[in-house]
C-alpha positions in Angstrom: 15.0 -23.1 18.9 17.0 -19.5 18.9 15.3 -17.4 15.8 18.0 -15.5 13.6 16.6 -11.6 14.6 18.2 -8.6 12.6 19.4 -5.6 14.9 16.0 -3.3 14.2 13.3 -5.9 14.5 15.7 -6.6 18.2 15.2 -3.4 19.1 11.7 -2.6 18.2 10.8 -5.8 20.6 12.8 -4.5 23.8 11.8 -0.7 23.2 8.5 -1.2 21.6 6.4 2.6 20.7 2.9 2.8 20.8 2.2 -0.1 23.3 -1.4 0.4 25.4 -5.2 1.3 24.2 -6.2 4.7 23.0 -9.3 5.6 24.9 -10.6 8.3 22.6 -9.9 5.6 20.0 -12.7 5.0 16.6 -11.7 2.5 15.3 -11.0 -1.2 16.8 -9.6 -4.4 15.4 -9.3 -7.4 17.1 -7.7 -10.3 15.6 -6.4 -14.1 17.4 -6.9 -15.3 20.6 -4.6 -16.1 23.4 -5.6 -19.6 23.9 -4.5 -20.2 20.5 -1.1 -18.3 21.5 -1.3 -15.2 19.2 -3.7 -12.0 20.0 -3.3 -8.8 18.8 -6.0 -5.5 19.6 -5.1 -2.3 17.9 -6.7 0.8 18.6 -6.5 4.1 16.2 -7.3 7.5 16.2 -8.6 8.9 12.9 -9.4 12.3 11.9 -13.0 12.7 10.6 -12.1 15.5 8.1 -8.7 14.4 6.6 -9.6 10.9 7.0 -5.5 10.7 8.4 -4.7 8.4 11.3 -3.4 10.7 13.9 -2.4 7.9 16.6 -2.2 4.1 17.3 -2.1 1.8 19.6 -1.4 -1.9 20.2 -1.9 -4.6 23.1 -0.4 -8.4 22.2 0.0 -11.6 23.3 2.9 -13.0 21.5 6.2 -13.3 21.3 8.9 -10.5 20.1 8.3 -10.7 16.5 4.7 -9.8 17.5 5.8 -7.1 19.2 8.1 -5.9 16.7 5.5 -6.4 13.9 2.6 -4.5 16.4 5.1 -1.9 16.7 6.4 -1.2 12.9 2.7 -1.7 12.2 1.4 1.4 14.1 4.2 3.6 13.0 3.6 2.9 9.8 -0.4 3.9 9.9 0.2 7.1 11.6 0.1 10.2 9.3 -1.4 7.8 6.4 -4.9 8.0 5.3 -7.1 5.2 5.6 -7.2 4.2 2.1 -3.3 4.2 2.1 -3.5 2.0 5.4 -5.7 -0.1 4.0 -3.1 -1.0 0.7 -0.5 -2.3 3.9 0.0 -5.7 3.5 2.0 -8.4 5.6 5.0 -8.2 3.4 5.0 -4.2 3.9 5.1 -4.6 7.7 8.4 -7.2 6.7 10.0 -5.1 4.8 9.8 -2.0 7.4 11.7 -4.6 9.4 14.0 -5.7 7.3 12.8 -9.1 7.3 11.5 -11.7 10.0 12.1 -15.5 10.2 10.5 -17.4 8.2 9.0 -19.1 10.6 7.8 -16.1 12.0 5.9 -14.3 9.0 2.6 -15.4 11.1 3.1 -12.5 12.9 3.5 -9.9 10.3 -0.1 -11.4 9.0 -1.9 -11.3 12.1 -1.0 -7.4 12.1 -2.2 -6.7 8.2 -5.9 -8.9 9.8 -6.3 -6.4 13.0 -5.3 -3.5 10.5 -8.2 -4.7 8.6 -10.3 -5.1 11.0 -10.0 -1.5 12.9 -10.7 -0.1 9.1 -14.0 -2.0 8.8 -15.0 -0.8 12.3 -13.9 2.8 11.3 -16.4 1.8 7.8 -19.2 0.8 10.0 -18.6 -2.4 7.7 -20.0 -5.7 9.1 -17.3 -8.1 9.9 -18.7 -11.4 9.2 -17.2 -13.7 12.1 -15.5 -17.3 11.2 -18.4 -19.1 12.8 -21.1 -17.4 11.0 -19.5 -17.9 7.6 -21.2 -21.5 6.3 -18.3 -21.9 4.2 -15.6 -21.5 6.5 -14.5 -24.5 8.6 -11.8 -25.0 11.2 -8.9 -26.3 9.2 -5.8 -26.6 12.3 -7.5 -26.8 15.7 -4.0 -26.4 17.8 -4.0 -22.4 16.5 -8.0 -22.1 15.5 -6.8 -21.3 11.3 -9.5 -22.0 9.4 -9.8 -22.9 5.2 -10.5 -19.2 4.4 -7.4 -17.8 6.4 -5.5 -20.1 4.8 -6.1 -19.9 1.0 -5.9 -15.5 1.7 -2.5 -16.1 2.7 -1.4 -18.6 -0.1 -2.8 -16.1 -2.5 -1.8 -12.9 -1.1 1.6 -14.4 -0.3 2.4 -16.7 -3.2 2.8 -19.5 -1.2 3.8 -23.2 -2.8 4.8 -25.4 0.0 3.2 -27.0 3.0 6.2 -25.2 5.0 4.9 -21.8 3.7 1.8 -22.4 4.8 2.6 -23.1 8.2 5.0 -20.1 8.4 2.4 -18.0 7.4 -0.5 -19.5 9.7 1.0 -21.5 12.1 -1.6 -24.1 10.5 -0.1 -27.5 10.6 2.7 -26.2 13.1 0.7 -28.1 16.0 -0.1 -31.9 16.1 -0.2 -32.4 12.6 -3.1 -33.9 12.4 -4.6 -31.2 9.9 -1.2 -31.6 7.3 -3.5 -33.6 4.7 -6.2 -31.4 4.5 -4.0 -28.1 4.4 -1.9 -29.7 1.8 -5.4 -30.6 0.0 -6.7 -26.9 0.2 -2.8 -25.5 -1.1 -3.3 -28.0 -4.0 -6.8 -26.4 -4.9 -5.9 -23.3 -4.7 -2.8 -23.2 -6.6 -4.5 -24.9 -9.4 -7.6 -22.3 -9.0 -5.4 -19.7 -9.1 -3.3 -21.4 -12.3 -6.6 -21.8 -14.3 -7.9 -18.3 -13.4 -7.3 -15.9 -17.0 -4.5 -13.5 -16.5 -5.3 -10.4 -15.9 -5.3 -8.1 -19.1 -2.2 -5.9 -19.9 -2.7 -2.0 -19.2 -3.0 -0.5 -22.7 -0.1 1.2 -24.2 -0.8 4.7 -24.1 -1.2 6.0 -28.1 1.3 7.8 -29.7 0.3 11.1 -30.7 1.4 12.5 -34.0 2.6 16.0 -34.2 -1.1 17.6 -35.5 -2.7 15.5 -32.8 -0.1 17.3 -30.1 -1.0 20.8 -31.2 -4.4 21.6 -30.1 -3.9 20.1 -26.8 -0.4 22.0 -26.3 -2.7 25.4 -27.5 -4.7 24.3 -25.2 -3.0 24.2 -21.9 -0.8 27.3 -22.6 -4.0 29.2 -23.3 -5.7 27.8 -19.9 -3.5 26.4 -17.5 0.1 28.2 -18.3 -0.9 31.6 -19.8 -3.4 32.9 -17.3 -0.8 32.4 -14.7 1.9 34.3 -16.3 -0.1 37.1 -17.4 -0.8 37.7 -13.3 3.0 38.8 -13.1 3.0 40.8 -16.2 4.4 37.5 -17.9 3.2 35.8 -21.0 4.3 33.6 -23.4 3.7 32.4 -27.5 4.0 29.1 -29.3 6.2 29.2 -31.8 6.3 25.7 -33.5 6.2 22.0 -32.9 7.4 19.1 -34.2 7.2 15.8 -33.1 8.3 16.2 -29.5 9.6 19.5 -29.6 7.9 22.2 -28.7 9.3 26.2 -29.4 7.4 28.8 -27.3 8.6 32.2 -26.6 8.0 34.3 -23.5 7.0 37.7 -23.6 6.6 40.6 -20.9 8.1 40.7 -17.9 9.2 37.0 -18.7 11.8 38.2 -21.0 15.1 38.6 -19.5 13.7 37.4 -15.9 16.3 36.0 -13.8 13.9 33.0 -12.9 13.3 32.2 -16.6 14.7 28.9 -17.0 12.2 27.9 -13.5 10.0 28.6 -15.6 10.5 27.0 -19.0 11.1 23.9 -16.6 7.5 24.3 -15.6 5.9 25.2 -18.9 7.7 21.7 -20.0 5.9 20.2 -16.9 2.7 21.0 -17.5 3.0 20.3 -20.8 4.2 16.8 -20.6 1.3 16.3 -17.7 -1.8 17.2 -19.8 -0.1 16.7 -23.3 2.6 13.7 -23.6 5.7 12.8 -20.9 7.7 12.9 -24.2 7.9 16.7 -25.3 10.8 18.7 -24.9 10.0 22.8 -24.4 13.0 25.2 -25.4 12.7 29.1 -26.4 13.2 29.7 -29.3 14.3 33.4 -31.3 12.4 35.3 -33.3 
């Protein structure tokens, strides 16, 4: 069968970046397993200080949409910190190639697993492998995907049909002879995850009212705005506010600077960061 590649995930798999093993590497993940046809090792380089990954590496057994994915995968880590790598899922490493077949989203989740894995090894966390897990069980024995790889990718990835499933796993995608029991653990899940409570809505933030917005606006002039004009010879007055408006006037060497308005625009800045996104800051007269 001939898979339907766009032009950038084409060219990521016959000029791939990063390919090889960083030997100064300190962190390691290892994910798949060529006799199951899909293996993926990726090595990276983090900075101990910043916590950034500075370089990245990959070695795979696959075909090109594992390459493609390995390759989008390590230029997207380098330069992010490891708490922002760790927020990459599958889906990201899809979208920075515009899309894969859907037969072939396996291999955009078999990079977000070695992703994870290198970041545990950077943790010192203790991977707890498949076989040592008493509640994990080989589910498709042509690819080695077990119960718990499965219901993570039918959660992470909304899936809904036995098709997904096997697009997203290669579970099912061998002899068949596992298609019940995946079918039985997509059932489970989906009504798990239908039963669980939703989650609760982020409170609306409370509207002030205009005596509630006064103190903190005194406030941050008097300790955030003020201190820093007064170092140039600057300084500045409120004058009035109501509702979201808010009347200051500069005084010193703010009045009749050249760079005045810069600086209403970040009075009206801070003020809408420590007070309300709402307010509106003009100058008024005296």
């Amino acid at each position: 069968m001939a898979w339907e590649y766009n032009e950038k995930v084409k060219d990521l798999y016959r000029n791939p970046k990063n390919v090889g093993e960083l030997d100064d590497a300190n962190a390691v993940g290892e994910v798949g397993s060529i006799v199951c046809g899909d293996a993926l090792k990726l090595t990276l380089k983090i900075d101990e200080e910043t916590q950034t990954i500075t370089d990245a590496r990959f070695q795979t057994f696959g075909c090109g949409s594992a390459i493609a994915s390995s390759t989008a995968l390590t230029e997207m880590v380098i330069g992010k910190t490891v708490d922002e790598a760790a927020a990459i899922k599958n889906q990201d490493i899809v979208d920075y190639l515009g899309g894969l077949p859907a037969e072939k989203m396996h291999c955009s989740v078999m990079g977000q697993e070695a992703l994870e894995a290198a970041i545990a090894d950077y943790r010192g966390l203790k991977v707890v492998h498949e076989e040592e897990d008493p509640d994990t069980a080989i589910v498709c024995h042509c690819f080695g995907v077990t119960n718990k790889k499965i219901e993570k990718a039918i959660l992470e990835n909304g899936l809904r049909t036995l098709e997904d499933v096997t697009n997203y796993t290669k579970a099912g995608g061998g002899c068949g002879s596992c298609i019940d029991e995946i079918e039985t653990i997509l059932e489970e899940t989906l009504a798990k995850q239908a039963a669980a409570p939703a989650p609760p809505e982020p409170a609306k933030p409370k509207k002030l009212t205009t005596l509630q917005k006064i103190k903190p606006i005194e406030e941050t002039i008097e300790k955030e705005i003020r201190p820093q004009l007064m170092a140039d010879g600057g300084d500045i007055e409120l004058i009035d506010v109501e509702g979201n408006s808010v009347v200051i006037e500069f005084k010193g060497r703010c009045m009749g600077c050249q760079a005045v308005t810069y600086t209403l625009s970040g009075v009206q800045e801070k003020l809408r960061e420590m007070v309300s996104p709402d307010l509106v800051v003009t100058v008024g007269n005296d």
